[in-house]
C-alpha positions as CSV (number, residue, x, y, z in Angstrom):
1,X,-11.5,67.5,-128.5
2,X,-9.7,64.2,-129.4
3,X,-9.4,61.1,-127.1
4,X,-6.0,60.3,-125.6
5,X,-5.0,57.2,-127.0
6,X,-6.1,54.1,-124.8
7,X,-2.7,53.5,-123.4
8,X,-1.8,57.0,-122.3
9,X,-5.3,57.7,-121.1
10,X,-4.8,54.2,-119.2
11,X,-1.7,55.7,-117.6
12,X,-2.9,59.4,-116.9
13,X,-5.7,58.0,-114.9
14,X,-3.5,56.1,-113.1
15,X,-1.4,58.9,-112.0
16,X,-3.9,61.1,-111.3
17,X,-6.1,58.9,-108.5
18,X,-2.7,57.4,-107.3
19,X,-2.0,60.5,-106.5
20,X,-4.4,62.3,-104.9
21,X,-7.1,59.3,-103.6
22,X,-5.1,59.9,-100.6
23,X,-6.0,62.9,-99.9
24,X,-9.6,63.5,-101.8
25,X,-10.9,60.5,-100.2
26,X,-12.5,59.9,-96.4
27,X,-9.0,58.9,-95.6
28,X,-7.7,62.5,-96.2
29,X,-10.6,63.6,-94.2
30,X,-10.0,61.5,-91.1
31,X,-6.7,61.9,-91.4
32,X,-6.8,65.5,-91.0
33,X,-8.3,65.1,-87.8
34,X,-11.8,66.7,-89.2
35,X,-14.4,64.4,-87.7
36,X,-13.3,65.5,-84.6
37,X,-13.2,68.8,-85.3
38,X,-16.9,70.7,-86.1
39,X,-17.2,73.8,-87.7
40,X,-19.3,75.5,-84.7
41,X,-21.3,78.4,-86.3
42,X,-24.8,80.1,-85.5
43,X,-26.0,81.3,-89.0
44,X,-29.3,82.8,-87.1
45,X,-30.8,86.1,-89.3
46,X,-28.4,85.0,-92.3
47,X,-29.9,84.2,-95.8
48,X,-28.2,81.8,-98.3
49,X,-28.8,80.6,-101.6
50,X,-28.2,77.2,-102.4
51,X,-28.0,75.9,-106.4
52,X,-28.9,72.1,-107.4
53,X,-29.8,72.0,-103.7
54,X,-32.2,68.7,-104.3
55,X,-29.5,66.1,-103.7
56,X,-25.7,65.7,-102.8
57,X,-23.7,68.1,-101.6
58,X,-26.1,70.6,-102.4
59,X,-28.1,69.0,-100.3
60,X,-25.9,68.4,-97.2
61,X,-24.6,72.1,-97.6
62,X,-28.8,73.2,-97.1
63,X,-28.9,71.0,-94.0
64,X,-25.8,72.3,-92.3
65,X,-27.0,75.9,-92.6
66,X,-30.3,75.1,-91.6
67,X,-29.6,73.1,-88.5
68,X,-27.2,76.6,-87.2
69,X,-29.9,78.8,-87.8
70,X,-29.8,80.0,-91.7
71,X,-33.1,80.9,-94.3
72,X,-32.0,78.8,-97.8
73,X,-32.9,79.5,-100.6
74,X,-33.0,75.8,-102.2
75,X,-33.1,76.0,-106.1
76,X,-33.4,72.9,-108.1
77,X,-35.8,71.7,-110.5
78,X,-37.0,68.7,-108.4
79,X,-40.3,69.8,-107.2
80,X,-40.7,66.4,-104.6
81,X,-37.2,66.3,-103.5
82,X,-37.4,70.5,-102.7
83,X,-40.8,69.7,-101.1
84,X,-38.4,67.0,-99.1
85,X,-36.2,68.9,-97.9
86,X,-38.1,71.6,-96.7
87,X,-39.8,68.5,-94.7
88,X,-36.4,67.3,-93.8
89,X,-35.8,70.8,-92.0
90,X,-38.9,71.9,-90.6
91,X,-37.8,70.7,-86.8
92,X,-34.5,72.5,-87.3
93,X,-33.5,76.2,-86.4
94,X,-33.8,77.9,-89.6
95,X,-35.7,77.1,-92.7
96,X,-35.8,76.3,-96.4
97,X,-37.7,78.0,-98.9
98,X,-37.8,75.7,-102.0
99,X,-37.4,77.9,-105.2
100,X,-37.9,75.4,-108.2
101,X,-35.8,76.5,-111.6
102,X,-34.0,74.6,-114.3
103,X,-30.9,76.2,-114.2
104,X,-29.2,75.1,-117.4
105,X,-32.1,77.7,-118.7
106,X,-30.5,81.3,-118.9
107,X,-33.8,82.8,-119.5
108,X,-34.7,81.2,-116.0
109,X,-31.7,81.9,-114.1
110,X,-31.8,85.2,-114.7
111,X,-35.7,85.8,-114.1
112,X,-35.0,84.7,-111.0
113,X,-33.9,87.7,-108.9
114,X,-36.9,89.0,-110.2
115,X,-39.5,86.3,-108.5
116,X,-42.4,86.8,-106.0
117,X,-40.7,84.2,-104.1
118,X,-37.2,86.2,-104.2
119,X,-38.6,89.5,-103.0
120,X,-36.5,91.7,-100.7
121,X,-34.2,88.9,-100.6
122,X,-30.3,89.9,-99.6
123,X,-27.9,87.4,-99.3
124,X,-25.2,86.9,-96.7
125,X,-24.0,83.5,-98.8
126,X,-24.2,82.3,-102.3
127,X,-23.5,78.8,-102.9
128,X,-23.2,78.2,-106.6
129,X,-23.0,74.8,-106.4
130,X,-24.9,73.0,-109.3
131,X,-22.8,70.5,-112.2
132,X,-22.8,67.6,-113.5
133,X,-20.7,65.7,-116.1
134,X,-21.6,64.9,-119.1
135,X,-20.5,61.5,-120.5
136,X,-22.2,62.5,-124.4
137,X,-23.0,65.5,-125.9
138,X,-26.3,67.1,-125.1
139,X,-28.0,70.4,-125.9
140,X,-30.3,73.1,-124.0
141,X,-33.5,74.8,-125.8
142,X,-31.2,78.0,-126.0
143,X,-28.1,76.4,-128.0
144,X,-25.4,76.1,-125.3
145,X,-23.7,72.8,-124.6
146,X,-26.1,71.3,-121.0
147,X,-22.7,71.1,-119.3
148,X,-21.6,74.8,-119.7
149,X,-25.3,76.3,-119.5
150,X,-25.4,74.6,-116.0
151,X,-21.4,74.7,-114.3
152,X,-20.4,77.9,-115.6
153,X,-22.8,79.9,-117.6
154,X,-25.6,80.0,-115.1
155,X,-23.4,80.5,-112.1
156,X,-22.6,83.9,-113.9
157,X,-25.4,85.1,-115.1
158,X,-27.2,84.5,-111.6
159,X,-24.8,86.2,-109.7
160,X,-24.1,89.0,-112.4
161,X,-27.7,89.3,-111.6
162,X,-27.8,89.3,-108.2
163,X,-25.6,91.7,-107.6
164,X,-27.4,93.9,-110.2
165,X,-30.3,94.5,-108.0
166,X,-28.7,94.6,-104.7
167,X,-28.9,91.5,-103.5
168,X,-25.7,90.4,-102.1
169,X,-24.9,92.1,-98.7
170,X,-21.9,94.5,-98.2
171,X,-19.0,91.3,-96.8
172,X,-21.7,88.5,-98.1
173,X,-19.7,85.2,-99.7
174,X,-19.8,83.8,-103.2
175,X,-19.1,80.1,-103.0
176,X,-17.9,78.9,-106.4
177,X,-18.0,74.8,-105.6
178,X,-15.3,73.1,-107.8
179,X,-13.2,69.8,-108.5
180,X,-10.4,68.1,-108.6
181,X,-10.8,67.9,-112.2
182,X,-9.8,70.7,-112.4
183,X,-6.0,70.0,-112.0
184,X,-6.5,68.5,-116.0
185,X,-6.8,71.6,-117.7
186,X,-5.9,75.1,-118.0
187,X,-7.4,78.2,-117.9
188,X,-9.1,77.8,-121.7
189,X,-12.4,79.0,-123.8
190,X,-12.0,76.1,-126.6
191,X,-13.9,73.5,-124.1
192,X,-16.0,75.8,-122.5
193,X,-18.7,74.9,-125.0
194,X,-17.5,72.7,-127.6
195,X,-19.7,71.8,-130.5
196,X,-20.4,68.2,-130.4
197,X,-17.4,67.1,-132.8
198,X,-15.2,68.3,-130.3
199,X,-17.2,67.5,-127.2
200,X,-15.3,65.7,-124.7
201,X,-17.0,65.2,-120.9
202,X,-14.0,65.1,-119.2
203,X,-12.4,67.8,-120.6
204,X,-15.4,70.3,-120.8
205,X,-16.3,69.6,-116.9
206,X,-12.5,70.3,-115.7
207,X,-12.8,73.4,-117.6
208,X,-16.0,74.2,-116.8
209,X,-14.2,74.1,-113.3
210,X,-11.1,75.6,-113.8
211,X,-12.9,78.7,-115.2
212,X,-15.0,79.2,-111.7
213,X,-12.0,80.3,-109.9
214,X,-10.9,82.9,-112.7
215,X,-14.5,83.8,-112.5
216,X,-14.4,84.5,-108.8
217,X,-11.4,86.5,-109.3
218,X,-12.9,88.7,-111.5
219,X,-15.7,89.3,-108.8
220,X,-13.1,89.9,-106.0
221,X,-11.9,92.6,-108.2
222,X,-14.8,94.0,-109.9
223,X,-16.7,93.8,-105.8
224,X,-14.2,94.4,-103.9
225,X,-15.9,98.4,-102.8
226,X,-18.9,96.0,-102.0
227,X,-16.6,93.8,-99.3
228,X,-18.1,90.7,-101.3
229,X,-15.6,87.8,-101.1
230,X,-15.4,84.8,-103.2
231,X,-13.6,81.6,-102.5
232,X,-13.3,78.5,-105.1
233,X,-13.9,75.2,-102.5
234,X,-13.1,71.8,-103.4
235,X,-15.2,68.8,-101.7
236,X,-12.7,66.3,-102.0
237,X,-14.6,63.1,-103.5
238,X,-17.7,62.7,-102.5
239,X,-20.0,59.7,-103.3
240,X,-22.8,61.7,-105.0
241,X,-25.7,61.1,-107.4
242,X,-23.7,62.5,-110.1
243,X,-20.7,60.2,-109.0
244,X,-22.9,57.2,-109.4
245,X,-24.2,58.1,-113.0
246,X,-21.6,59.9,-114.6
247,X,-18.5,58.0,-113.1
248,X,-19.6,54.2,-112.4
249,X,-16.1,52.7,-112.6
250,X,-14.6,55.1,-110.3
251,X,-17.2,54.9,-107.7
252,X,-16.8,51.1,-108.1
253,X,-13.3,51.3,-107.3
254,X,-13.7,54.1,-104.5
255,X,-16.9,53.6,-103.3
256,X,-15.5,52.0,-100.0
257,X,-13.6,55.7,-99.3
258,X,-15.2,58.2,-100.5
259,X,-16.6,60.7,-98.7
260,X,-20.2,61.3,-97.8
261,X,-22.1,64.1,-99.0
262,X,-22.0,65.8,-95.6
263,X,-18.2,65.4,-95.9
264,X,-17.7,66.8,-98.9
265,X,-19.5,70.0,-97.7
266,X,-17.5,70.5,-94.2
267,X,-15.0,73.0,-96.3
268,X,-18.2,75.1,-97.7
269,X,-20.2,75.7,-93.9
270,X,-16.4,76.2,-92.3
271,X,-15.5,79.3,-95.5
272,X,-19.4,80.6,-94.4
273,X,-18.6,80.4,-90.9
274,X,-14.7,81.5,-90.7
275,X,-14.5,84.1,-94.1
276,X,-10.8,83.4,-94.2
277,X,-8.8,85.9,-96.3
278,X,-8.9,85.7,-99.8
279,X,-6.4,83.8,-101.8
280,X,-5.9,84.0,-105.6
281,X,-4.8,80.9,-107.9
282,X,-6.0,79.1,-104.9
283,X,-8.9,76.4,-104.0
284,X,-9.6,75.7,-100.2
285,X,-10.3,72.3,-99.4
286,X,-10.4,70.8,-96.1
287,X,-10.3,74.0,-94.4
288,X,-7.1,75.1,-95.6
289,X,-5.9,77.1,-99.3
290,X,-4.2,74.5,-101.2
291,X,-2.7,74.9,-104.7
292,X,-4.9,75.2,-107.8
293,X,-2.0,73.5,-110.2
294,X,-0.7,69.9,-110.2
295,X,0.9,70.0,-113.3
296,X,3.1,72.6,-114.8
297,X,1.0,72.8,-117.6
298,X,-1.8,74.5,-115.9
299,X,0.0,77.6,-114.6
300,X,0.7,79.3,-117.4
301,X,-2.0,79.6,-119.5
302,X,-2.7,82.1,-122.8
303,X,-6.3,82.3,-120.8
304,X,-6.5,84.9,-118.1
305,X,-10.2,85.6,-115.9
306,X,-11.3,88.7,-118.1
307,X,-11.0,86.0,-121.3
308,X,-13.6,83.6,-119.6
309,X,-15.7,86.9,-118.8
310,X,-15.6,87.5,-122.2
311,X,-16.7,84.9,-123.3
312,X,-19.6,84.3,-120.7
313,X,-20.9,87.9,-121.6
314,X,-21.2,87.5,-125.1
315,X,-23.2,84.2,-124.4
316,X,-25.6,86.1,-121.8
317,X,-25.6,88.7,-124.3
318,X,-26.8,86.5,-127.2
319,X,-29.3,84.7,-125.2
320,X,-30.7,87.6,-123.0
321,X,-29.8,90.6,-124.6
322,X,-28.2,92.4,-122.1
323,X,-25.1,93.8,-121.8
């Protein structure tokens, strides 16, 4: 995908975090009244699963549910920092159960319903959580752009395979964690995973993000005899790992407001704990459905949900063979 010229990217970025640092930031969060305001919850008995759970909001989300009483399923490939955070929680009400995986691997994300340390597991919340953006092209071992494998492909595949085998209680919660990035781009396959002449960060990560809420809309329909719900959450900025690495100037200019990682995560516990009704087109963020468009040129698209479904099954097919 071709770069903006300099001038017109210049301006673009200007509009966009004039217009919404406002609200993403820790300002939007104390203005909202939210530090004074705790989601109050007891997640006792309840089982989650938690993806890039080593850091971040991943991270904060895992505490949150531990301290009110939840078993978590922690997946990340970080053996030390799982092995940390099950330290982290051991004095706390429920408790972690670090399951390492690389999940931009297909072949691992979907081997993993199938674990010792997964048996008779059935989830009352999935958190698929794990992304990053990439700022150059990159490659996994089975031929799909990292960025793709690991925001969108994978968060398919694992739940498709969840809810194969059973695992996802009648009314449980799928969690689809997304961005404001998101607002860039429409509904589209062309970035999903674009070969490296084409590859653009930006662009593949707001789509990456924009497909997770058609994707959650196809669950709601295809589970909705199961009671499942899904809801697309947006964190608002928070000042991440993945912020400092992949986004350096913006955290530079932001770092003073933007949210912690236990901020960014207050919409995800409060959607656990409350299970509002389900919205379409919509993303919730601080506690509230909010629009999914900022520009008209997102509304509209040739795209719809069973197009990204597609897509991602031919991909699981030609990795995994199944159909």
């Amino acid at each position: 995908m071709a770069e903006p010229p300099p001038l017109q990217a210049l301006m673009k970025s200007i509009n966009f975090y004039g217009r919404f640092a406002p609200s993403f930031t820790r300002i939007g969060y104390v203005a909202r009244g939210l530090p004074f305001k705790p989601v109050r919850a007891d997640y006792a008995g309840q089982t989650w699963l938690v993806t890039g759970a080593t850091g971040g909001l991943g991270r904060a989300t895992v505490l949150r549910a531990v301290a009110k009483g939840a078993r978590v399923l922690a997946v990340g490939r970080n053996v030390a920092a799982l092995e940390q955070l099950k330290s982290d929680t051991a004095r706390m009400r429920g408790a972690v159960v670090p399951v390492v995986c690389d999940l931009s691997s297909m072949k691992a994300v979907a081997a993993l319903p199938d674990r010792p340390d997964m048996a008779d597991i059935r989830l009352d919340v999935l958190v698929n959580n794990v992304g990053l953006l990439m700022r150059e092209f990159g490659q996994t071992a089975e031929g799909f752009e990292i960025s793709y494998a690991t925001n969108l492909l994978g968060h398919y595949v694992l739940t498709e395979a969840l809810q194969a085998r059973g695992m996802l209680k009648p009314r449980s919660a799928i969690i689809n964690v997304v961005s404001g990035g998101l607002y860039n781009m429409p509904l589209n396959t062309r970035a999903l995973n674009a070969p490296e002449k084409y590859f653009n960060g930006f662009a593949a990560y707001s789509t990456h993000k924009r497909a997770q809420i058609g994707l959650g809309e196809h669950w709601r329909e295809a589970w909705k005899d199961l009671g499942v719900r899904t809801y697309a959450v947006h964190p608002g900025w928070a000042d991440t790992d993945g912020v400092k690495t992949s986004l350096p100037k913006f955290r530079k200019v932001l770092a003073s407001v933007l949210r912690n990682s236990d901020e960014g995560c207050d919409t995800i516990d409060w959607v656990a704990a409350t299970r509002p009704p389900e919205v379409t087109d919509q993303i919730w963020f601080d506690r509230k459905a909010r629009t999914a468009h900022a520009y008209p040129h997102t509304v509209n698209p040739r795209t719809t949900p069973a197009d990204i479904v597609a897509y991602l099954a031919k991909d699981r097919v030609a990795v995994l063979g199944l159909g």
